[in-house]
C-alpha positions as CSV (number, residue, x, y, z in Angstrom):
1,X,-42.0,-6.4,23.1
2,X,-44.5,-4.7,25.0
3,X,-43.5,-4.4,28.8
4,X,-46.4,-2.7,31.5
5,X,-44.8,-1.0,34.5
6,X,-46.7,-1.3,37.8
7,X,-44.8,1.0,40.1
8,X,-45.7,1.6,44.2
9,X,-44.6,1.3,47.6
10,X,-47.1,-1.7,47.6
11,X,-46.7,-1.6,51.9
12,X,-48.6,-4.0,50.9
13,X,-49.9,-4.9,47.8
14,X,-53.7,-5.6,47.1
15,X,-55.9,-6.9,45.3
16,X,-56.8,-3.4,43.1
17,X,-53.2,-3.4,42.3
18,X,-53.4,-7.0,40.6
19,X,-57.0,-6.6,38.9
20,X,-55.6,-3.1,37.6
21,X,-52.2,-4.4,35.9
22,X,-54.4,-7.5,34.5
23,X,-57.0,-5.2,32.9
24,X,-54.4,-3.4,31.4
25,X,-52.2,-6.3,30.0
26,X,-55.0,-7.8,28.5
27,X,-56.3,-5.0,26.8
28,X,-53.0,-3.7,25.3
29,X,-51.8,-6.8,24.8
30,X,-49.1,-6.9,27.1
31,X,-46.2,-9.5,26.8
32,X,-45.5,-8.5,30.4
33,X,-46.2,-6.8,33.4
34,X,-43.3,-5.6,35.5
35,X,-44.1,-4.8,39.5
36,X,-41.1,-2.6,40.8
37,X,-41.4,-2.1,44.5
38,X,-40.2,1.3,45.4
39,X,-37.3,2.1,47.8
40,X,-37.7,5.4,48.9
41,X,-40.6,6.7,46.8
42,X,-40.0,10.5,46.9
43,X,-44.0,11.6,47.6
44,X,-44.0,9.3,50.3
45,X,-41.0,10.8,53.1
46,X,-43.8,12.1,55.5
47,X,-44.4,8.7,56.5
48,X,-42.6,5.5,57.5
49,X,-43.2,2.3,55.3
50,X,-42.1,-1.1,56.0
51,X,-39.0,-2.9,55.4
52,X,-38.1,-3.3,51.3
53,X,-37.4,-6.4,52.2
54,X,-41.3,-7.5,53.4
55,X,-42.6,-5.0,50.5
56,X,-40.6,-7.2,48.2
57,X,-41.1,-10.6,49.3
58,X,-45.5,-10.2,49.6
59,X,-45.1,-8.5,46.0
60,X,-43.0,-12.1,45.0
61,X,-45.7,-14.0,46.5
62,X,-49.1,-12.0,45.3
63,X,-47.6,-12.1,41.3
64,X,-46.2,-15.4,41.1
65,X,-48.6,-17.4,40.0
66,X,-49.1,-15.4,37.0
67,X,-47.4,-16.6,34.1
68,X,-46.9,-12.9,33.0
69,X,-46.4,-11.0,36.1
70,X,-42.5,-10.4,37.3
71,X,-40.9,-8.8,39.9
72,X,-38.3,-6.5,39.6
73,X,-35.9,-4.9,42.5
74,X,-34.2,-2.2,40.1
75,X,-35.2,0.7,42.8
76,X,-35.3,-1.0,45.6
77,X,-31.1,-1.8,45.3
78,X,-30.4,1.4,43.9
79,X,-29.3,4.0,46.7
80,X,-31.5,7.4,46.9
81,X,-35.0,8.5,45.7
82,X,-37.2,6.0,43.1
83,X,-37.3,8.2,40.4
84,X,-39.4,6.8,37.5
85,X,-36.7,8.5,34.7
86,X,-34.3,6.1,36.2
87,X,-36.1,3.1,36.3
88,X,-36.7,3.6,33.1
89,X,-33.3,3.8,31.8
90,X,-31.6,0.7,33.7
91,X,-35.2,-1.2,32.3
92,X,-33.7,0.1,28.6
93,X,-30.5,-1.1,29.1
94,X,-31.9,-4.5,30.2
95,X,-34.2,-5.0,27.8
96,X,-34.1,-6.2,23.8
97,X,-33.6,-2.3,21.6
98,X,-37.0,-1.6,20.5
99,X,-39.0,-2.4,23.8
100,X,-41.5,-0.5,24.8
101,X,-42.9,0.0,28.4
102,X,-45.8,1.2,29.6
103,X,-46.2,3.0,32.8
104,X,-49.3,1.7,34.7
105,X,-50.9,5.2,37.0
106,X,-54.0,5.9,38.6
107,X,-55.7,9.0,36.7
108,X,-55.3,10.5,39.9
109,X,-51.3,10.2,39.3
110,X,-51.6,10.7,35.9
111,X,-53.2,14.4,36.5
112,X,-50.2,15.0,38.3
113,X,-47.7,13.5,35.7
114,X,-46.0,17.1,34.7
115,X,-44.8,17.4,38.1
116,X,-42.8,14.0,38.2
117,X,-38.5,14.7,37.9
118,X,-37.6,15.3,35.0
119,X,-41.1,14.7,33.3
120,X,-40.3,15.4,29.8
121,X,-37.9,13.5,29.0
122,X,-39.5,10.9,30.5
123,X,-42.7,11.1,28.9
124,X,-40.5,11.3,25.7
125,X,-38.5,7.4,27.0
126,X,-42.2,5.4,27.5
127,X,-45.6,5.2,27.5
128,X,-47.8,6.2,30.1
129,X,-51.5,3.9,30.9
130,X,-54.4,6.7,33.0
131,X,-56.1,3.7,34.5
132,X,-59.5,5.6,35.0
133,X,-62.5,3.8,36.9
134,X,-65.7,2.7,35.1
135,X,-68.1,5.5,34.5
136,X,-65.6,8.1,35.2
137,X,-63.6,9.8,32.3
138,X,-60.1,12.2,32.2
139,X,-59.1,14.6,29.7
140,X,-55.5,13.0,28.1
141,X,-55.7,16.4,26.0
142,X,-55.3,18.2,29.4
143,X,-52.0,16.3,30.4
144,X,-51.0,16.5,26.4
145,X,-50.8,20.4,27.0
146,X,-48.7,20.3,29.9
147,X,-45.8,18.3,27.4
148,X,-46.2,19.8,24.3
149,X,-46.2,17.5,20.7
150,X,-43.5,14.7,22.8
151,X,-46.9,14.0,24.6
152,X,-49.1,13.2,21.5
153,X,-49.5,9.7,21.4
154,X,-47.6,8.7,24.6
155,X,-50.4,8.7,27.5
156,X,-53.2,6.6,26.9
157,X,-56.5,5.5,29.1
158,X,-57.7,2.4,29.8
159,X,-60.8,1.4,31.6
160,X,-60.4,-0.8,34.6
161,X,-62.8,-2.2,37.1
162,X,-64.0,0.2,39.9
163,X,-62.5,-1.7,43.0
164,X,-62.2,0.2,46.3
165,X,-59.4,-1.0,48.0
166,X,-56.6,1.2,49.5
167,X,-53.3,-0.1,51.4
168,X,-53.5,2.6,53.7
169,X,-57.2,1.0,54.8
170,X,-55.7,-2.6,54.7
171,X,-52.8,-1.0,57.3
172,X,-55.9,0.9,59.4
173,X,-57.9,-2.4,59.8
174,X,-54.9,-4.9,60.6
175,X,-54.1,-2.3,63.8
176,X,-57.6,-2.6,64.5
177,X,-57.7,-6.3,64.5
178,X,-60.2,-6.8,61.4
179,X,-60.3,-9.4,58.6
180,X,-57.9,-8.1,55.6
181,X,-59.7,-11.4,53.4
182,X,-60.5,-10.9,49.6
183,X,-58.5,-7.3,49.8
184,X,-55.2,-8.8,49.8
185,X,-54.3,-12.3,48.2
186,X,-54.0,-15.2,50.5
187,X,-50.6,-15.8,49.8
188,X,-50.2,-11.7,51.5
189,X,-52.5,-12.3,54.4
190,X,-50.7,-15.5,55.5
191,X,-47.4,-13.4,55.3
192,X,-48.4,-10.2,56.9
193,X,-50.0,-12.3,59.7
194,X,-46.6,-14.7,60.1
195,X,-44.1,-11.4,60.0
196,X,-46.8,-9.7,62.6
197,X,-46.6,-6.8,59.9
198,X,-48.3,-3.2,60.5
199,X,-49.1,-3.9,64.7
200,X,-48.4,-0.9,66.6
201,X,-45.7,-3.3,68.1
202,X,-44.6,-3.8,64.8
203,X,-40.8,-2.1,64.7
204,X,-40.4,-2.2,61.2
């Protein structure tokens, strides 16, 4: 079995979220796409987020009607920082022996991969997706180098369509009072706008 990882604070989820983990599946072959909300990401402490709770339930309702999108909350019930080598060994012990899961990053992110906790024997547990932008290109031989031999093999790219869509925009415009339709899913919008989400009245 072939399992993607799509990991994030999602506060909230978007559209580029959804149209990258689809671009991927489909071209690996995924059997499944796995979107783990994070608690307390630990590269995001200089900033509040939302509830898990709210992250969690407009994740629920922008995957569900995919037949091959699930929702896990592995980090966000486990108590401290959302670190990936940990996810990925509560997702081994869940799953069938001979899974293998595919970590879903930015090529920003994956640039960045040697600096993650305890990166090597993570990228030595799972495989790790550089989801690079059309006409743009990364160097996996450059990321390789930082690993040693574990690497070879283990991070892959994958083309995905170029869509310019950022949470912290979608946060920016709903303070501002301006139309979040066609960045987020419907399902999202109708939620963010019921729970009053990401006003500067907003306590969460």
């Amino acid at each position: 079995m072939k399992v993607g990882i799509m990991g994030g604070t999602f506060d909230p989820i978007h559209n580029g979220h959804l149209v990258t983990a689809e671009a991927v599946r489909d071209t690996l072959n995924l059997d499944e796409v796995l979107f783990i909300p994070s608690a307390r990401p630990p590269h995001k402490q200089d900033r509040e987020i939302i509830s898990s709770e709210h992250r969690l339930a407009m994740t629920v309702l922008a995957t569900c009607f995919h037949p091959k999108f699930r929702v896990s909350t592995i980090e966000i019930l486990r108590s401290g920082p959302s670190y990936a080598v940990d996810t990925i060994d509560t997702l081994k012990r869940q799953y069938k022996s001979g899974t293998e899961f595919y970590f879903i990053l930015g090529a920003d992110a994956a640039l960045e991969l040697s600096t993650w906790h305890n990166a090597q024997e993570l990228i030595e547990k799972c495989y790790f997706i550089a989801a690079t932008r059309e006409g743009t290109d990364i160097d996996i031989r450059t990321i390789e180098a930082d690993f040693g031999k574990s690497a070879k093999g283990h991070i892959l790219r994958v083309e995905t369509p170029k869509i310019e869509i950022s949470s912290t925009d979608i946060r920016k415009k709903i303070k501002c009072g301006r139309s979040i339709r066609y960045l987020v899913p419907d399902t999202v919008e109708a939620y963010i706008r019921k729970e009053r989400l990401y006003n500067d009245n907003n306590d969460d």
